[in-house]
C-alpha positions in Angstrom: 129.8 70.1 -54.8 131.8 68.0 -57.5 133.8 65.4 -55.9 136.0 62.9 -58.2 138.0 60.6 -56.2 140.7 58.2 -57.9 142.2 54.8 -56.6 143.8 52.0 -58.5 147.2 53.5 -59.1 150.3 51.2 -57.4 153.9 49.8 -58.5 153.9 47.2 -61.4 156.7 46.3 -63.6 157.1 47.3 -66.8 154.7 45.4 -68.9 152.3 45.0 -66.9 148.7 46.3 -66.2 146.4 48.7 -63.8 143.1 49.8 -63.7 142.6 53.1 -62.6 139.0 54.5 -61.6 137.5 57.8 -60.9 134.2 57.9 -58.8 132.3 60.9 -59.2 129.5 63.0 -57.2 127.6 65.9 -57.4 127.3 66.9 -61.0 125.1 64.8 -63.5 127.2 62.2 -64.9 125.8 61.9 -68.4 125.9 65.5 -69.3 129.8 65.7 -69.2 133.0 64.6 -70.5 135.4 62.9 -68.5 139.0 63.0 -68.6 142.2 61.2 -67.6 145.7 63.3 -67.3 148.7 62.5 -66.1 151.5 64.4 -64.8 155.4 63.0 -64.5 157.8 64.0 -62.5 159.4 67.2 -63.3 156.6 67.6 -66.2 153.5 68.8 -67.3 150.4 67.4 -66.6 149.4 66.1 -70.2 145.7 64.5 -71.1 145.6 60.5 -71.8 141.8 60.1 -72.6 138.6 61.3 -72.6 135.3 60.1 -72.4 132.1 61.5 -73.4 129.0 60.3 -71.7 126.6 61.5 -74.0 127.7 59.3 -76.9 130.3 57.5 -75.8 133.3 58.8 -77.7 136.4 58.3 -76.6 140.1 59.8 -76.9 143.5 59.1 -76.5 146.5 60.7 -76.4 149.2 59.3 -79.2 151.8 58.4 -76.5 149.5 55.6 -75.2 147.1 54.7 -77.6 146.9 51.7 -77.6 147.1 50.4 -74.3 144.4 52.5 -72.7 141.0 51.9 -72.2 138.3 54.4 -71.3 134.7 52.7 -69.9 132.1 54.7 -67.5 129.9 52.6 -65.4 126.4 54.8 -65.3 125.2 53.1 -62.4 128.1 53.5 -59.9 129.1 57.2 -61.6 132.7 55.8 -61.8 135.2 56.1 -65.0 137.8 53.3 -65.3 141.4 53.5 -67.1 142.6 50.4 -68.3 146.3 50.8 -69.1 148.2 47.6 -70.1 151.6 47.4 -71.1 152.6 50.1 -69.1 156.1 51.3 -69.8 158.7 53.0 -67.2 158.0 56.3 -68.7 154.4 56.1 -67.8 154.9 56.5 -64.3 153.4 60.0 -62.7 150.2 61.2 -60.8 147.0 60.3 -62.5 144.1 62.6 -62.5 140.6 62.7 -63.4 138.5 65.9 -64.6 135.3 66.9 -65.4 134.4 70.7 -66.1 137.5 71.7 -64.8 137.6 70.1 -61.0 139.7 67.9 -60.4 140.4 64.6 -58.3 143.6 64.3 -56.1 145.1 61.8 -58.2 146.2 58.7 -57.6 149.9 57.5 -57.9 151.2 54.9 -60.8 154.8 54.0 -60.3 156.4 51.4 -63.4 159.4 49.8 -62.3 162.2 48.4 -65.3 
């Protein structure tokens, strides 16, 4: 059973930074691509980044390139999400994915 549990979100002002991770079971963590989206109030959920564990490629969404940072850790089978700079608009319900399961999110608030 995949399992992808996220933690890190929290209330920070506007310019400041979080790291978000996503520890994952049950699947083999090199095969796959991660992913961070993240859905604001009222909105859709919309991709940030990707990661790919076979070669290490990484993506990010225009809207916060930038001030993101994908990394995997092999050996504790956890994806981080550096975000600095983080903006009001930022604020929403991050989630992690890998072949379409999904974690429960975890909850970044920016204050002004």
């Amino acid at each position: 059973e995949v399992q992808l549990v996220e933690s890190g979100g929290g209330l920070v002002q506007a310019g400041g930074s979080l790291r978000l991770a996503c520890a994952a079971s049950g699947f083999t963590f090199d095969d796959y691509a991660i992913g961070w989206f993240r859905q604001a109030p009222g909105k859709e959920r919309e991709g940030v980044a990707c990661i790919s564990r076979r070669d290490g490629s990484t993506y990010y969404a225009d809207s916060m390139k930038g001030r993101l940072t994908i990394s995997s850790d092999n050996a504790k089978n956890t994806v981080y999400l550096q975000m600095n700079s983080l903006k009001p608009e930022d604020t929403g319900v991050y989630y992690c994915t890998v072949g379409g399961d999904w974690g429960q999110g975890t909850q970044v608030t920016v204050s002004s």
